[in-house]
C-alpha positions in Angstrom: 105.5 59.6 66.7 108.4 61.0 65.0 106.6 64.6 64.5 105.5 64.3 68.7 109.4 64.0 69.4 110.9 66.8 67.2 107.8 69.4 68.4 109.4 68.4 71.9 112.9 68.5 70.9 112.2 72.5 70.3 112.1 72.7 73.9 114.5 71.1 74.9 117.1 73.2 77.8 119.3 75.6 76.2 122.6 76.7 78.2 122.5 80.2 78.5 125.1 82.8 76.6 127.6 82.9 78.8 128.4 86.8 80.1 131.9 88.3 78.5 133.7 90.5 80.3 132.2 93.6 78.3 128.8 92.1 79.4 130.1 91.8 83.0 131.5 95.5 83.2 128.5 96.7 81.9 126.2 95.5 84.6 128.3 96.4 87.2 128.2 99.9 85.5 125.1 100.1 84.9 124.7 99.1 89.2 127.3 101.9 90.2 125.7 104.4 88.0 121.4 103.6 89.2 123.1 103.7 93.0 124.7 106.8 92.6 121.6 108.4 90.9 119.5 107.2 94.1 121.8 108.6 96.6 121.8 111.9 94.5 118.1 111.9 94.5 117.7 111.2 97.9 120.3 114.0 99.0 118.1 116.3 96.8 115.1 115.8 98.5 116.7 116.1 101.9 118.4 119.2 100.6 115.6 120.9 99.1 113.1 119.8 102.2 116.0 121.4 104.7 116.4 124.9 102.0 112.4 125.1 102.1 111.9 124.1 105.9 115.0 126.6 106.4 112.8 129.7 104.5 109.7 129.3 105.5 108.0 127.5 102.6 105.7 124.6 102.5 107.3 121.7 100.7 105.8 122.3 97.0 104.7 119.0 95.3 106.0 118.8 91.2 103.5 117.0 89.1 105.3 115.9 86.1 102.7 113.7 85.0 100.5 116.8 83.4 101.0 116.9 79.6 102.6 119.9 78.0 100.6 121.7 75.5 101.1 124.8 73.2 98.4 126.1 71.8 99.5 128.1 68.7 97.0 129.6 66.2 97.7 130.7 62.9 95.8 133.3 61.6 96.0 134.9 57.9 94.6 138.2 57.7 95.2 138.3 53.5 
């Protein structure tokens, strides 16, 4: 029985690390900083919809999910 009880004392509740105040400035930096990059995003988009709506231009869709390739060749004409 002795093995039963120490396999269960391995799971036994562990308080969690509490948060220093460099841990606690860092989240709330970390918040600050992923708001502000929304807001900036979203006044892109409104910006660049109002430019291109403003021009004439249909909105143009960016793909950034297509890979970037190079295709160099190396010839040696010895």
């Amino acid at each position: 029985m002795a093995k039963k009880d120490a396999t269960l004392a391995s799971f036994a509740f562990s308080p969690a690390k509490a948060a220093t105040p460099h841990d606690k400035t860092n989240a709330a930096a970390r918040d600050i900083i992923s708001t502000e990059a929304n807001y900036r995003a979203d006044k892109t988009a409104k910006l660049r919809a109002a430019r291109l709506a403003r021009d004439g231009h249909a909105p143009v869709d960016v793909v950034d999910d297509l890979p970037v390739t190079i295709d160099i060749t190396l010839s040696s004409d010895d």
